[in-house]
Structures are given as structure tokens and as C-alpha cells.
C-alpha positions as CSV (number, residue, x, y, z in Angstrom):
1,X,114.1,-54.5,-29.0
2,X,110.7,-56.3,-28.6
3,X,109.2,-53.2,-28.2
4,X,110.4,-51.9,-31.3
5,X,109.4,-54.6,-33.4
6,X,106.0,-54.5,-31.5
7,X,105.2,-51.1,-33.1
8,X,106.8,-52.0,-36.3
9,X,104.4,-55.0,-36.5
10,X,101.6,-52.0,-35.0
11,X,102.5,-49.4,-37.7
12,X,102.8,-52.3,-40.6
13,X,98.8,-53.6,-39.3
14,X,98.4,-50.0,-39.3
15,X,99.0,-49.4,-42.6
16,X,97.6,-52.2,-43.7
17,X,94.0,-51.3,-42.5
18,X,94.2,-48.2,-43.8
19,X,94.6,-49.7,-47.5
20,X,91.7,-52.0,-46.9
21,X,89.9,-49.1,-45.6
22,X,90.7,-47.2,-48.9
23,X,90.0,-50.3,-51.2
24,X,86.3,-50.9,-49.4
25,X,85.7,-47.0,-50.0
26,X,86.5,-47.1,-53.5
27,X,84.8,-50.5,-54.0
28,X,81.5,-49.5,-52.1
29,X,81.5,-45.5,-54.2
30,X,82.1,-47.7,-57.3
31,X,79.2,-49.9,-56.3
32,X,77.0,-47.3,-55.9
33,X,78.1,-44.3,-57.9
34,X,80.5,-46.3,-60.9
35,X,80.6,-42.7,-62.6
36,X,82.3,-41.0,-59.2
37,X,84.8,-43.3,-58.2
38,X,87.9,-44.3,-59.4
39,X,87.5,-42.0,-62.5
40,X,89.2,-39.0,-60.7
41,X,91.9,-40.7,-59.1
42,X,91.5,-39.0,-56.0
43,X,91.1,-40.1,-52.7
44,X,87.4,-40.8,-51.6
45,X,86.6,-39.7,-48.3
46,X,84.4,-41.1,-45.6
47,X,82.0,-38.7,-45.8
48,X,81.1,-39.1,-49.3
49,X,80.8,-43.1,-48.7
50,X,78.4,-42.1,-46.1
51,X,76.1,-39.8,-47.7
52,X,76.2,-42.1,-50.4
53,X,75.2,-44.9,-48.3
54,X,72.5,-42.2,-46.9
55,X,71.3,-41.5,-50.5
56,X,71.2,-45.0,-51.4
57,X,69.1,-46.1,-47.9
58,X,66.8,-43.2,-48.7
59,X,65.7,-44.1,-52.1
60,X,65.5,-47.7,-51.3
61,X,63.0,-46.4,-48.1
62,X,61.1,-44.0,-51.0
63,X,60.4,-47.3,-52.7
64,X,59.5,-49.7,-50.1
65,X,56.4,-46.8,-49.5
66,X,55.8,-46.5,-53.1
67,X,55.4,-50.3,-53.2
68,X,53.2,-50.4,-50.2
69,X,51.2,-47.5,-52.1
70,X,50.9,-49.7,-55.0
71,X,50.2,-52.6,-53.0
72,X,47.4,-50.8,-51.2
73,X,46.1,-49.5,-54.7
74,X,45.8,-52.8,-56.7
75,X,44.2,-54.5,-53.4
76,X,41.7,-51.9,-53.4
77,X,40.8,-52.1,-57.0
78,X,41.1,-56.3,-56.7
79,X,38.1,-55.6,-54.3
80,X,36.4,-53.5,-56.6
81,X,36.5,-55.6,-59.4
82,X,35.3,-58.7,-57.5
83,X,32.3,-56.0,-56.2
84,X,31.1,-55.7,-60.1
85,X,32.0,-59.3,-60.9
86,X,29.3,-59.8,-58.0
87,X,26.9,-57.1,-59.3
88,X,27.3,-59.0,-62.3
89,X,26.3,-61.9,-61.7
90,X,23.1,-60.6,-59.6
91,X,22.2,-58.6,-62.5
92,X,22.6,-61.6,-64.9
93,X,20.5,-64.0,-63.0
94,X,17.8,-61.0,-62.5
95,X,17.7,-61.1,-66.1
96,X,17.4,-64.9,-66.4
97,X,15.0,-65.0,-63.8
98,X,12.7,-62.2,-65.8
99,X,13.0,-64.2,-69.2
């Protein structure tokens, strides 16, 4: 008899994973793709969570080296514009020094 209600209690903790698993799938697919999940009323699998998750990592490592680009960019002009700001200034006190 305790073995019996051992696996009920199993089956029923079973079960009950299984619906959080389902809730967190549609809950992260909603997250990340609102259009995909829920709207269908099917079942999402794992797979989709996971390239989804994949697709979502990517991009966010796309931008991350498109910042570091940018980053990279506007340091190298900063330096550029304090080169002519300094050029500048030589040239204008040339010209004071000449007058």
C-alpha cells in the first residue's frame, strides 16, 4: 500500500513538472517570439525554445561586436578630432605669433 501511494505521489509530481515545463516553454516562446506562441494552440516543443534561445544568444553576440565596432570607431575619430583641435591651436598661435 505505501508503495502504491509512493508512485501515485511520483506520477502526480510527475505530472506536475511536466505542466510547469509546458508553462515555462510557452512563457519563454511568448517572451521571445509573442507572434509564435500561444497563437496556434499547439504544443511548443523543446527544440523550438532552444533554437529560439540560440537565435536570441546570437543576435545579442552580433550586437555586442557591432558595439565594440562602434566603440572602436568613435574612439578613433575622438583622437582625430583632438589631433586637429591641436593642429589648431599650433596654427592659430603661428598666426599670432606672425602678426
Amino acid at each position: 500500500r505505501e508503495m502504491g501511494r509512493r508512485e501515485r505521489l511520483l506520477r502526480a509530481e510527475l505530472r506536475r513538472a511536466g505542466e510547469q515545463l509546458e508553462s515555462f516553454k510557452t512563457q519563454v516562446m511568448q517572451v521571445c517570439s509573442p507572434s509564435a506562441a500561444g497563437s496556434t494552440g499547439k504544443s511548443i516543443t523543446e527544440e523550438q525554445v532552444i533554437e529560439k534561445v540560440r537565435q536570441i544568444c546570437d543576435e545579442n553576440q552580433q550586437s555586442h561586436e557591432r558595439e565594440k565596432c562602434l566603440q572602436e570607431e568613435l574612439s578613433s575619430r575622438l583622437m582625430k578630432e583632438k589631433e586637429v583641435s591641436a593642429n589648431i591651436e599650433v596654427l592659430k598661435n603661428s598666426l599670432r605669433e606672425l602678426q
